[in-house]
C-alpha distance (Angstrom), angle and dihedral (degrees) to the residues before:
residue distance angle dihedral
X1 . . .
X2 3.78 . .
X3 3.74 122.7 .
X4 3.92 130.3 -162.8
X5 3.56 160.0 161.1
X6 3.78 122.1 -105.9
X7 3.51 113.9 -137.9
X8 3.87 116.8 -122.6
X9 3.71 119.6 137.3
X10 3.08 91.0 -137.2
X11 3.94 109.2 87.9
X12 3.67 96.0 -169.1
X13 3.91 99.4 47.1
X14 3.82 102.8 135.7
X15 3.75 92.7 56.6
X16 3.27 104.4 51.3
X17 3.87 87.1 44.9
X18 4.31 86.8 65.3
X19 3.92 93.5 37.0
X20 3.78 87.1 44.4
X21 3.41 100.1 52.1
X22 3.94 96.8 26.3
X23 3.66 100.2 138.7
X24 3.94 93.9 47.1
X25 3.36 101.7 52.4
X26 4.28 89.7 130.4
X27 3.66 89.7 74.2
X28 3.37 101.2 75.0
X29 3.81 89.0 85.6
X30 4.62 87.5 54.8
X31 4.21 83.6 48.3
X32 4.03 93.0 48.3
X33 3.79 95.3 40.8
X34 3.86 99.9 41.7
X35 3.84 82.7 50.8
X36 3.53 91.3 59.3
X37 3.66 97.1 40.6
X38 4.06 86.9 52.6
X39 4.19 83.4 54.6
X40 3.67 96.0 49.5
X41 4.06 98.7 44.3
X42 3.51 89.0 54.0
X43 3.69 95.8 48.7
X44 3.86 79.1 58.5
X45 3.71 92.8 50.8
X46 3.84 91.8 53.9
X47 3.60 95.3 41.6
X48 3.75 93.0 52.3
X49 4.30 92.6 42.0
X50 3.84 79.3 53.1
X51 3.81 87.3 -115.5
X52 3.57 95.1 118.3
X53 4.24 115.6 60.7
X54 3.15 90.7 -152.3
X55 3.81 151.1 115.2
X56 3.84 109.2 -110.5
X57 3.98 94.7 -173.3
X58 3.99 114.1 152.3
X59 3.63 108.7 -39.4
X60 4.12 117.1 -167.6
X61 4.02 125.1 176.4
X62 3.42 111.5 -139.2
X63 3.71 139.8 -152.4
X64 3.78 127.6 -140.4
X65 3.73 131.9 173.3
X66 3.73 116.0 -161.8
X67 4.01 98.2 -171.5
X68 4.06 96.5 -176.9
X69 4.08 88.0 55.7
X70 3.70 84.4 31.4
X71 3.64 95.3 -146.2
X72 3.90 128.1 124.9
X73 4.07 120.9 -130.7
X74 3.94 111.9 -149.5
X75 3.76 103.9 177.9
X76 3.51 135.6 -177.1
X77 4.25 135.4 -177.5
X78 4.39 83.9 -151.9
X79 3.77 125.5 127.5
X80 3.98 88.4 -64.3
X81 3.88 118.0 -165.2
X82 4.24 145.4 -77.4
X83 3.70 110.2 -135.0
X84 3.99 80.4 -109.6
X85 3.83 92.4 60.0
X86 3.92 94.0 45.9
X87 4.03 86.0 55.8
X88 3.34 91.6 52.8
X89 3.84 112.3 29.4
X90 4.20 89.3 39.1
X91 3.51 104.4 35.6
X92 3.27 107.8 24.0
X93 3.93 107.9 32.6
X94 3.81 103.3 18.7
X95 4.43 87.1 60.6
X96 3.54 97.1 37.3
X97 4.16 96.4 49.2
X98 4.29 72.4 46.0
X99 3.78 97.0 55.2
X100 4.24 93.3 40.9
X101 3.91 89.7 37.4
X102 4.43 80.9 57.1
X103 3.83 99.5 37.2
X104 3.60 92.6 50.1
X105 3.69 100.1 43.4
X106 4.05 103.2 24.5
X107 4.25 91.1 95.7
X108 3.93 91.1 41.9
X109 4.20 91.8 40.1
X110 3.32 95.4 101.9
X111 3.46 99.8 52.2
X112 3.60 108.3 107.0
X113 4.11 84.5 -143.0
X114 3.66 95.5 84.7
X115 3.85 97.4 102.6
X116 4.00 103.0 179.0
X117 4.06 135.1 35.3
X118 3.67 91.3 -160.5
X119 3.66 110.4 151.1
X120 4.09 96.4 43.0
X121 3.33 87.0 96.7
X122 3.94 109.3 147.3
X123 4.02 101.2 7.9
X124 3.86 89.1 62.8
X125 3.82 90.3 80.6
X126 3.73 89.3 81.0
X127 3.58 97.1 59.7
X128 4.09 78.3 77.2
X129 3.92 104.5 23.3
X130 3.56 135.5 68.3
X131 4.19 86.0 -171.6
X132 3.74 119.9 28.7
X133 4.09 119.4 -178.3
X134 3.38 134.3 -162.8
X135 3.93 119.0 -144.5
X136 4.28 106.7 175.0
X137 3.66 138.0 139.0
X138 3.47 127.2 -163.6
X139 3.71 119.5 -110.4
X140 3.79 92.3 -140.5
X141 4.46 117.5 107.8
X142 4.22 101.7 -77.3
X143 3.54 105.7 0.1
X144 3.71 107.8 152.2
X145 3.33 118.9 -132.2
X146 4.68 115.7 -99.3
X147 4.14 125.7 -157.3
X148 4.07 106.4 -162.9
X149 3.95 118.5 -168.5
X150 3.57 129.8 -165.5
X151 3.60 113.0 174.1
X152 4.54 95.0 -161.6
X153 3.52 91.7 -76.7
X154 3.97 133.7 93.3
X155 3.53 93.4 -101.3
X156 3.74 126.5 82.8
X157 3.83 152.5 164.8
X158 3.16 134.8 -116.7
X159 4.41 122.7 -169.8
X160 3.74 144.2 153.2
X161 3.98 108.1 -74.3
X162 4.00 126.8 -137.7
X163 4.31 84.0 -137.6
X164 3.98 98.0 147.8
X165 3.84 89.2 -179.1
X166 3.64 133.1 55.6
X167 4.27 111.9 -105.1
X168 3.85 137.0 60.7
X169 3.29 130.1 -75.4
X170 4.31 122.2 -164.3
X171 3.55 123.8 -159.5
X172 3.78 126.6 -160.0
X173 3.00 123.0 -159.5
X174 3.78 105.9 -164.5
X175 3.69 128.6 -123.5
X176 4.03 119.5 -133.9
X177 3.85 95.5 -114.6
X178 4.33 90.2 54.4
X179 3.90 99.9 45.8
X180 4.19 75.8 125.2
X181 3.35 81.3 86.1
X182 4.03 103.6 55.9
X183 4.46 80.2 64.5
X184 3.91 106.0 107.6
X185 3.83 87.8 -151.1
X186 3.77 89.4 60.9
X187 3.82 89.3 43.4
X188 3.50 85.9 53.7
X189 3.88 96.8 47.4
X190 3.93 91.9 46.0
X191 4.21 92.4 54.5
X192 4.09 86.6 48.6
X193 3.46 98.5 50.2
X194 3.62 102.8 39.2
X195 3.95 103.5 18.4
X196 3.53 112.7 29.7
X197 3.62 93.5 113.5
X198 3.64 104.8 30.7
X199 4.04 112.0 135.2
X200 3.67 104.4 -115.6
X201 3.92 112.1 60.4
X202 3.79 113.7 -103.8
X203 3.72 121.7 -139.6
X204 3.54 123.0 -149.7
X205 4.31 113.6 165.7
X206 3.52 119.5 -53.7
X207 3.71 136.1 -84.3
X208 3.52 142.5 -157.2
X209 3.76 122.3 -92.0
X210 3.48 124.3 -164.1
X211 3.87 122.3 -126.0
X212 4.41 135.0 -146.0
X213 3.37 107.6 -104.5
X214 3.49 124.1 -115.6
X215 3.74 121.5 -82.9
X216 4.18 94.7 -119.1
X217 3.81 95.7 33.7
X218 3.39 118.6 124.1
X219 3.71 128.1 -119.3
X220 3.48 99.4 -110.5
X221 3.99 94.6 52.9
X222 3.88 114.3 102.3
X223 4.16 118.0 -110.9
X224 3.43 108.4 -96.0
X225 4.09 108.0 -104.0
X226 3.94 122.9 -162.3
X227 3.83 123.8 -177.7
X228 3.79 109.7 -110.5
X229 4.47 128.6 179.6
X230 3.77 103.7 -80.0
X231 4.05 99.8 -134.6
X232 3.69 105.3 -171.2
X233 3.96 89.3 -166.3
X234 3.79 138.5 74.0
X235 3.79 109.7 -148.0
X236 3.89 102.4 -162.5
X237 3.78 102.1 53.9
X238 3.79 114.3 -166.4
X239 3.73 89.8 -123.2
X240 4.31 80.2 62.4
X241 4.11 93.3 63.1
X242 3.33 136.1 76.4
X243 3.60 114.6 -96.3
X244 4.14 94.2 -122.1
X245 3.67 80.2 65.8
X246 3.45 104.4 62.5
X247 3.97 138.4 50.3
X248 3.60 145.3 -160.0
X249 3.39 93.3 -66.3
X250 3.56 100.6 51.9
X251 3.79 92.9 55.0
X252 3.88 90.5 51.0
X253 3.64 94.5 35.1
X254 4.20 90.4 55.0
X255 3.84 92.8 40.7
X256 3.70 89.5 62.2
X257 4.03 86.3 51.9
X258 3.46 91.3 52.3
X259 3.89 94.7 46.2
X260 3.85 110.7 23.7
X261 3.30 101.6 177.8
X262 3.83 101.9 45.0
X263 3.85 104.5 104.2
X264 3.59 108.1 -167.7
X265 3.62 123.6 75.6
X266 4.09 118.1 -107.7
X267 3.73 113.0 -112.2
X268 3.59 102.0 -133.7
X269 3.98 141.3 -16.6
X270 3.43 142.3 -149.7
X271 3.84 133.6 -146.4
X272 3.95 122.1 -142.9
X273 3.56 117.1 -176.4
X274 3.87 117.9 153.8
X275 3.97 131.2 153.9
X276 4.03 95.7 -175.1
X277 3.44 126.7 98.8
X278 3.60 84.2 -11.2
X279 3.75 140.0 16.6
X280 4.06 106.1 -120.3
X281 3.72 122.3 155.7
X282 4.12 131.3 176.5
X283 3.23 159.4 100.4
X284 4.55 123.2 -102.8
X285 3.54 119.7 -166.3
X286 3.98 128.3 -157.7
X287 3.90 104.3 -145.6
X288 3.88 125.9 -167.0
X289 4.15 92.5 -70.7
X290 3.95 120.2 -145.5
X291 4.34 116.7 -157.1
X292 4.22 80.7 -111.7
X293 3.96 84.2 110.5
X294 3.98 85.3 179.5
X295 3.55 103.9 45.9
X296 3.74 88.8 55.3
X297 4.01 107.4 63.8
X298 3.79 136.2 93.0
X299 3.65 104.5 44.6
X300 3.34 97.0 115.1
X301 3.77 113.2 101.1
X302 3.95 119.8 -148.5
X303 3.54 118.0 -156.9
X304 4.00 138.6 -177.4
X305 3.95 109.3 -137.5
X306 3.93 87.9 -31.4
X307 3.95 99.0 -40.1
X308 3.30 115.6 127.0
X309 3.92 113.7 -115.5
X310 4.02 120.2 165.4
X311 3.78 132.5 -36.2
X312 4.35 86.2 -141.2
X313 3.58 100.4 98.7
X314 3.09 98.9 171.4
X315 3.44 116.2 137.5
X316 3.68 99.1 22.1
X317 3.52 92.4 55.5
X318 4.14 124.1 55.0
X319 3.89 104.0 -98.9
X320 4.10 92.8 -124.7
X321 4.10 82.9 63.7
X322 3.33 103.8 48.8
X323 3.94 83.9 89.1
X324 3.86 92.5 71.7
X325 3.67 126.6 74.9
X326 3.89 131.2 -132.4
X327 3.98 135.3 99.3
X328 3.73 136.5 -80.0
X329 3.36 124.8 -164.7
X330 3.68 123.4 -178.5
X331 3.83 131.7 140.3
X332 3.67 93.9 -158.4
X333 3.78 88.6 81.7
X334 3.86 114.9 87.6
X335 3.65 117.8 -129.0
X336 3.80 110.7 -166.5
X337 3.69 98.4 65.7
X338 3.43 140.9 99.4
X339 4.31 123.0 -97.9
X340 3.94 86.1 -113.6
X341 3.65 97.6 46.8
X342 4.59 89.2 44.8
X343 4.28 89.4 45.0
X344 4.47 83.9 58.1
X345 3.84 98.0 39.8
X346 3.61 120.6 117.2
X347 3.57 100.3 -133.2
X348 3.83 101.2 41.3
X349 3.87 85.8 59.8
X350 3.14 92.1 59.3
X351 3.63 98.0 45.6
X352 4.00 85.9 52.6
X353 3.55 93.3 58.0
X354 3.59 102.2 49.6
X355 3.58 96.3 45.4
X356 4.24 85.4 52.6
X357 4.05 87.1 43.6
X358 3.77 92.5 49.8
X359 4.42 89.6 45.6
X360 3.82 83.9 50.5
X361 3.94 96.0 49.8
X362 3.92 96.3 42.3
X363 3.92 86.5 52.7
X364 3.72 99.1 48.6
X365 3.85 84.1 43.2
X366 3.70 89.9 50.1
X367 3.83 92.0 47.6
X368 3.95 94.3 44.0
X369 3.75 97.8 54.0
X370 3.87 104.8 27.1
X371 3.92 110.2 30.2
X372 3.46 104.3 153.0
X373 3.72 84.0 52.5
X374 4.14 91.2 49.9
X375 3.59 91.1 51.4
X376 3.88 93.6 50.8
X377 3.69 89.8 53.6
X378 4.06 102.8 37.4
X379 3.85 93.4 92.5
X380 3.73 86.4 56.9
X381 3.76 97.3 49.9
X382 3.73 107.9 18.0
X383 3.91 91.6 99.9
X384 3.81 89.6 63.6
X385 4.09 91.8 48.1
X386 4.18 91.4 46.1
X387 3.89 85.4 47.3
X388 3.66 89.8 56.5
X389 3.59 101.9 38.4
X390 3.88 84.2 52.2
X391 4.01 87.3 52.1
X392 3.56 119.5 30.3
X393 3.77 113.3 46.0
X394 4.08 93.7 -161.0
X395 3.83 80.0 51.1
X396 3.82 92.5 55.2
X397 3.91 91.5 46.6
X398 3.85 86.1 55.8
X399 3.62 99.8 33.3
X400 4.31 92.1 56.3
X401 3.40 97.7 78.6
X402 3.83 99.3 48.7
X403 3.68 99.9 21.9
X404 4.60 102.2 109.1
X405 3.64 133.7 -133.2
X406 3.87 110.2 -163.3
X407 3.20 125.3 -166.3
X408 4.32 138.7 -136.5
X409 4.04 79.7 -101.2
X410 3.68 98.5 60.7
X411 4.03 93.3 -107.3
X412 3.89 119.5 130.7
X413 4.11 123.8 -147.6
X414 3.72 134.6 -163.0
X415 3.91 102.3 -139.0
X416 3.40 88.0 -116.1
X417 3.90 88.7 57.9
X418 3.53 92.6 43.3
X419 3.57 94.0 59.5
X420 3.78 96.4 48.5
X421 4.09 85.0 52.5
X422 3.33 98.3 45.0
X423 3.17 112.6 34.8
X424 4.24 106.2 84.9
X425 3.97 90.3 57.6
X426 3.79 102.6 26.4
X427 3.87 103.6 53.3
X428 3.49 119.5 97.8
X429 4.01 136.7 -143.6
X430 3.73 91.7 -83.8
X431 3.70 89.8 50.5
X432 3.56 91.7 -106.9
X433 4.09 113.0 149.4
X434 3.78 103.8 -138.4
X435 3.70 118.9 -153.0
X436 3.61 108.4 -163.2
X437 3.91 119.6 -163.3
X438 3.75 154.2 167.3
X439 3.70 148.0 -114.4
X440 3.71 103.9 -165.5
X441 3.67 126.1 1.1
X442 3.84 107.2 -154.7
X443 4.41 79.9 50.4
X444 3.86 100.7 50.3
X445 3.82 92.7 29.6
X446 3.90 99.3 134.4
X447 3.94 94.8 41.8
X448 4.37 87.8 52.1
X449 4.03 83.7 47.4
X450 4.13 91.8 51.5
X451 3.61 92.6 36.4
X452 4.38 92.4 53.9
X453 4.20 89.0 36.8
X454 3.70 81.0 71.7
X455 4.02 95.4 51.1
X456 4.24 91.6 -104.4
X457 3.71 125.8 151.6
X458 4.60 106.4 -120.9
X459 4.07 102.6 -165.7
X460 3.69 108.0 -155.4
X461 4.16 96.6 -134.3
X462 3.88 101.4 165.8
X463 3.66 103.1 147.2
X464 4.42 117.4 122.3
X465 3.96 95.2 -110.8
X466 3.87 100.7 36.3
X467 3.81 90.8 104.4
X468 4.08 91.1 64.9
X469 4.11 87.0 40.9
X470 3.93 90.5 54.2
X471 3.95 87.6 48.1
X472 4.32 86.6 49.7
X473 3.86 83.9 51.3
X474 3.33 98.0 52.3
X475 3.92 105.0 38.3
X476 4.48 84.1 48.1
X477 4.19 96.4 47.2
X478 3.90 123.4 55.7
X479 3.90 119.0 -119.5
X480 3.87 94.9 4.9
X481 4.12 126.0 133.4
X482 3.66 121.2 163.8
X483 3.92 110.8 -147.1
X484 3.87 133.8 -167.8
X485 3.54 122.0 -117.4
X486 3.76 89.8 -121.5
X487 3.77 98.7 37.4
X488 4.16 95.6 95.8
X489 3.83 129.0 -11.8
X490 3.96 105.0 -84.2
X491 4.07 103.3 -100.6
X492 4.32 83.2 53.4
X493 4.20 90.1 50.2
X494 3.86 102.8 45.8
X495 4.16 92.6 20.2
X496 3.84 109.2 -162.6
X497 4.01 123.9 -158.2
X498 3.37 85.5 -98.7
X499 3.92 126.3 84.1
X500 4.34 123.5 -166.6
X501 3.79 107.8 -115.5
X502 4.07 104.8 -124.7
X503 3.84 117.5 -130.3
X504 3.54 92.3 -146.1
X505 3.68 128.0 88.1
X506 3.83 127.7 -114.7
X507 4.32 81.2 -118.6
X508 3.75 89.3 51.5
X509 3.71 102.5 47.6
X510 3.58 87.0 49.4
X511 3.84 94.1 57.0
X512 4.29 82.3 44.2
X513 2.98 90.1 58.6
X514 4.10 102.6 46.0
X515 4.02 85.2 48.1
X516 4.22 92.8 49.7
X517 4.09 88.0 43.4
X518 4.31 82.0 50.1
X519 3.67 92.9 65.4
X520 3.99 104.9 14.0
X521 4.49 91.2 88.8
X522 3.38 88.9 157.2
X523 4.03 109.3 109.3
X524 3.90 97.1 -156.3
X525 3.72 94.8 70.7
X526 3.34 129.2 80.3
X527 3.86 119.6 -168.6
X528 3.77 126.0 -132.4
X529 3.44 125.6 -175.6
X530 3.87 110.4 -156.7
X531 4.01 134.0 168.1
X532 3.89 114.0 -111.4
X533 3.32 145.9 168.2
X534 3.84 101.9 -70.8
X535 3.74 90.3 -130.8
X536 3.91 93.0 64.4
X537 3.77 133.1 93.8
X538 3.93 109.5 -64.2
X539 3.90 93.0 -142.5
X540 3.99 119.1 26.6
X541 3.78 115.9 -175.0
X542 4.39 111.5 -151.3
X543 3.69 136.6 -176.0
X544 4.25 106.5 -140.7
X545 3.81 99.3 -112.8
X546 4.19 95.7 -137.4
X547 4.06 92.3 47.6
X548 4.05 90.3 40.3
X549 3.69 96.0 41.7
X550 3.97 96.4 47.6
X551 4.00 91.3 47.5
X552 3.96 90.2 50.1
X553 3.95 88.5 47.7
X554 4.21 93.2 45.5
X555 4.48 79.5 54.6
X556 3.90 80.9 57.3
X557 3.75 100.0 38.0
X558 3.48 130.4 -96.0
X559 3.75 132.6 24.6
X560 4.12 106.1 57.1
X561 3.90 91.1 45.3
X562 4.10 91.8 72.8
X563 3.51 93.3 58.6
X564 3.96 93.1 42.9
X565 4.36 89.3 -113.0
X566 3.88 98.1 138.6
X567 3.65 93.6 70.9
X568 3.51 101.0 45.9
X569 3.82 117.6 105.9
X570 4.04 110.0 -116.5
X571 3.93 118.4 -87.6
X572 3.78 135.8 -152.5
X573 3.57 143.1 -166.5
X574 4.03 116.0 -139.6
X575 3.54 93.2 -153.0
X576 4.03 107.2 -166.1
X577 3.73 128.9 -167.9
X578 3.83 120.1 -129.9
X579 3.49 93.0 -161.7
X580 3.56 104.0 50.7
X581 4.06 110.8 110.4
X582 4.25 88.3 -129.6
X583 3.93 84.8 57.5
X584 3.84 95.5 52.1
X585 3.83 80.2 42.2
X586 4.55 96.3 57.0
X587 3.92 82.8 40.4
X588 3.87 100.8 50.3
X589 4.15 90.6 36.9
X590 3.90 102.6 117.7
X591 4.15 98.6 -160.4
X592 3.83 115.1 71.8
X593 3.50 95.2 -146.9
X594 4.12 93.7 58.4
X595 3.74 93.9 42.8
X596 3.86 92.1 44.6
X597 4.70 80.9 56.0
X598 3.53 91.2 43.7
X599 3.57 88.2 55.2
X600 3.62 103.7 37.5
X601 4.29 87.5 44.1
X602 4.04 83.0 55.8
X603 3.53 100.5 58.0
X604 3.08 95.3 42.2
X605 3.58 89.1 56.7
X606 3.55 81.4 54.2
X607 3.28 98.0 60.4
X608 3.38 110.5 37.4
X609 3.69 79.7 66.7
X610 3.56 97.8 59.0
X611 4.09 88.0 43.7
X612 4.11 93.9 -111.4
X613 3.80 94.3 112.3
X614 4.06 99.1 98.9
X615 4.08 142.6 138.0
X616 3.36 109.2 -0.9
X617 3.58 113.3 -7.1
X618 4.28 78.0 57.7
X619 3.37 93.1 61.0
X620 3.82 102.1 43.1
X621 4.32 85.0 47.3
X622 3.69 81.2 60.3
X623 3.30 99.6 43.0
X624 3.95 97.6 57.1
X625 3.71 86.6 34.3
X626 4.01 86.5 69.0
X627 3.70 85.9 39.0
X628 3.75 97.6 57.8
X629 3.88 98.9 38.4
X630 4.88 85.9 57.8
């Protein structure tokens, strides 16, 4: 036996290692197991080189808790190690990656950046363990078999082992303040989160498996059960195949593995696999999306070669698709670095892009070839497309000839096509095509029914962000504005060389005017008196589409809040039509106190159509409603 003292400069090593890495004490367990999963793929890269005389077979690393001894067994049947290599991997290479891992990180530690701890690696284990041994023998011809002992302090021990088998074998011993980790059901959650797809099978226990009953057993006779390894993992990962060798069912099948408790079924996926300039390999789904942008980010998992890293992509993955779900696995991305530092590297730009290039190409190949089926699902994914549009300007170029534009009537549009429809009716004097929209249907009913009695083209654009998409749109085409139905009465929003005569006098609008002010108390309006056709509404309540549009964006961040819009109380425009016969009616009424109901019964006509008739201004309109119809 041979004894030691490892030699790190710094004397206090193993606790700054636990204060260090307080918070992250779980991944231990990841460090340990992708340690042994390193050993045992390169026992199969010797064997198969023909370096290794050995049998490879069907190695698995298991995991045992012994909770009276309270100690935790990780072993392997990997490469395992000569008492040479356990000098020099363990206490030589293992502390000193420690100490620079700590020196370079120990100022930045407690910025919540840092998004990996790849590269602890062995030294983790005494986060957990106040006593960690090594058990290992080499798989090389007459290696004997070495048991090394540190008990959390510099010094250690080093002996011959009783290791019959070739591989590693590390025993925790586990400190008072981590007996957490001597629970199976924490076990358990640890090897799901972090391991469930690492590619050597993990054991951990047994479990029962049921059996096929006999041919002549009889109904009433219990299955036969035997007890079977419980391996919480599945090796060969669909995002780890080549896409010709999988079908619909795989991809639905592994997204329900990934996400157990999501019910519904995702709409489509995509699969990225690329080895040049960077190795990047997984699978993104576009689930069923609600206009909750928040609610709907980080659940995408990273991963390094099938280790579980982080499901906050952000960064590495363009922000408009952080809302789907899926895997990435790359080790091209570096993991011990700060947000700041992984947004300006080289490689994770590129990484960004293509996954945003190869989005944009599976959606314009998904609109080409199946768009009846692209229309069915653009509700459910149009957020994601506006987001990016928004974002990413080489996503916009792509995304403008597939992105849709439906309308109140159920039809959907290119841009393109929408301009070729629209065009003859919907341009104005200034040659300015207008595309006129709404928010909500059932709310801006009567302006969507005036708007299509004279032959115009209503989108339906009702998503949160579509107010800073229209204002993309219209600063990246020439001559194009995009108008809500209830921004203007229609002759004011697409304005034609041609302007209604008004049958009233400059003297009698004026005196309108003075007896609307009279009752009208309400600051937020401001009345307009414009000629229409004498067959349209009398009194039209709008919203001013720039002051609207910018408050709805400032709600959604950005735009309004320059200009000072989101605190603004909301305004309106009474627009009233001299030649409407009620008009003539209110001006040419001789009592004040009927012109003063007519009036008041109008606008509140008005708006109850544009929903701002509530409480109890409702219930007095009712009131005198009943009143006037005795």
């Amino acid at each position: 036996m041979s004894t030691g003292k490892i030699n790190v400069s710094v004397e206090n090593i193993f606790p700054l290692i636990k204060k260090f890495l307080y918070s992250d004490h779980e991944i231990f367990l990841r460090e340990l197991i992708s340690n042994a999963t390193d050993a045992t793929l390169k026992l199969k890269h010797l064997t198969s080189i023909g370096e290794a005389k050995v049998e490879y077979g069907n190695p698995m690393i298991e995991v045992k808790i012994d909770k009276e001894g309270k100690k935790i067994h990780i072993t392997d049947q990997g490469i395992g190690m000569t008492e040479d290599e356990v000098k020099k991997y363990i206490n030589e290479l293992a502390f000193s990656g420690a100490e620079e891992f700590l020196n370079k990180y120990e100022d930045g530690a407690k910025e919540s950046g840092i998004i990996g701890h790849f590269g602890l690696g062995f030294y983790s284990a005494f986060m957990v363990a106040e006593k960690v041994e090594i058990s290992t023998k080499s798989f090389k011809e007459g290696s004997e078999a070495v048991l090394w002992s540190c008990d959390g302090s510099p010094n250690f021990t080093l002996e011959p082992g009783d290791k019959q088998d070739r591989g590693t074998e590390i025993i925790l011993h586990i400190a008072e303040d981590s007996t957490e980790f001597l629970e199976e059901g924490r076990i358990n959650e640890l090897l799901n989160k972090y391991n469930k797809f690492m590619p050597i099978p993990i054991k951990f226990g047994m479990k029962t498996e049921t059996l096929p009953k006999p041919e002549d057993a009889k109904e009433e006779d219990p299955a036969p059960t035997q007890e079977v390894d419980n391996i919480i993992n599945n090796p060969n990962p669909a995002w780890t195949k080549q896409p010709a060798d999988l079908d619909a069912d795989d991809y639905k099948n592994f997204y329900r593995e990934l996400y157990p408790m999501q019910f519904e079924e995702p709409l489509f996926h995509i699969h990225l696999n690329v080895d040049y300039p960077f190795n990047l390999t997984g699978i993104l789904y576009f689930p069923k999306m609600t206009n909750d942008l928040n609610q709907q980010k980080d659940r995408i998992q990273l991963y390094q070669n099938q280790v579980f890293v982080t499901d906050n992509v952000e960064g590495i993955v363009p922000e408009f698709l952080t809302m789907l779900r899926g895997v990435i696995d790359s080790p091209d991305i570096p993991l011990n670095v700060s947000r700041s530092y992984l947004q300006a590297d080289g490689a994770v730009k590129k990484i960004s892009s293509y996954i945003s290039r190869k989005v944009a190409d599976k959606l314009n190949s998904l609109f080409k070839n199946s768009r009846e089926e692209f229309e069915q699902k653009w509700n459910d994914i149009k957020i994601v497309i506006e987001y990016g549009m928004l974002s990413d300007d080489k996503f916009f170029e792509k995304a403008d000839k597939f992105a849709l534009y439906p309308t109140v009537d159920g039809k959907y549009f290119t841009f393109q096509e929408l301009q070729e429809k629209i065009k003859g009716n919907q341009t104005d004097k200034d040659d300015k095509l207008v595309v006129l929209y709404a928010s909500d249907e059932v709310a801006q009913h009567s302006y969507i029914e005036a708007a299509k009695a004279k032959g115009y083209e209503v989108l339906l654009m009702d998503s949160p962000i579509i107010g800073h998409l229209m204002q993309k749109l219209e600063t990246s085409k020439e001559k194009l504005s995009f108008a809500r139905v209830d921004a203007d009465h229609l002759d004011n929003l697409i304005k034609k060389e041609e302007n209604q005569i008004s049958k009233l006098s400059d003297e009698e609008k004026e005196t309108l005017k003075k007896n609307l002010e009279e009752v009208i108390t309400d600051k937020s309006y401001t009345v307009q008196l414009e000629a229409m056709d004498s067959d349209a509404s009398p009194f039209i309540i709008t919203e001013p589409e720039f002051m609207r549009r910018m408050k709805e964006m400032q709600q959604t961040g950005g735009g309004g809040g320059m200009f000072g819009m989101g605190a603004m109380p909301d305004m309106y425009n009474l627009i009233v039509n001299t030649n409407s016969e009620l008009v003539g009616e209110i001006l040419n009424t001789k009592t004040a106190k009927k012109r003063e109901r007519l009036i008041s019964q109008s606008i509140d006509l008005a708006r109850l159509s544009k929903g701002l008739l509530k409480g109890e201004e409702l219930t007095n309109f009712i009131k005198r409603s009943y009143e006037m119809v005795k």
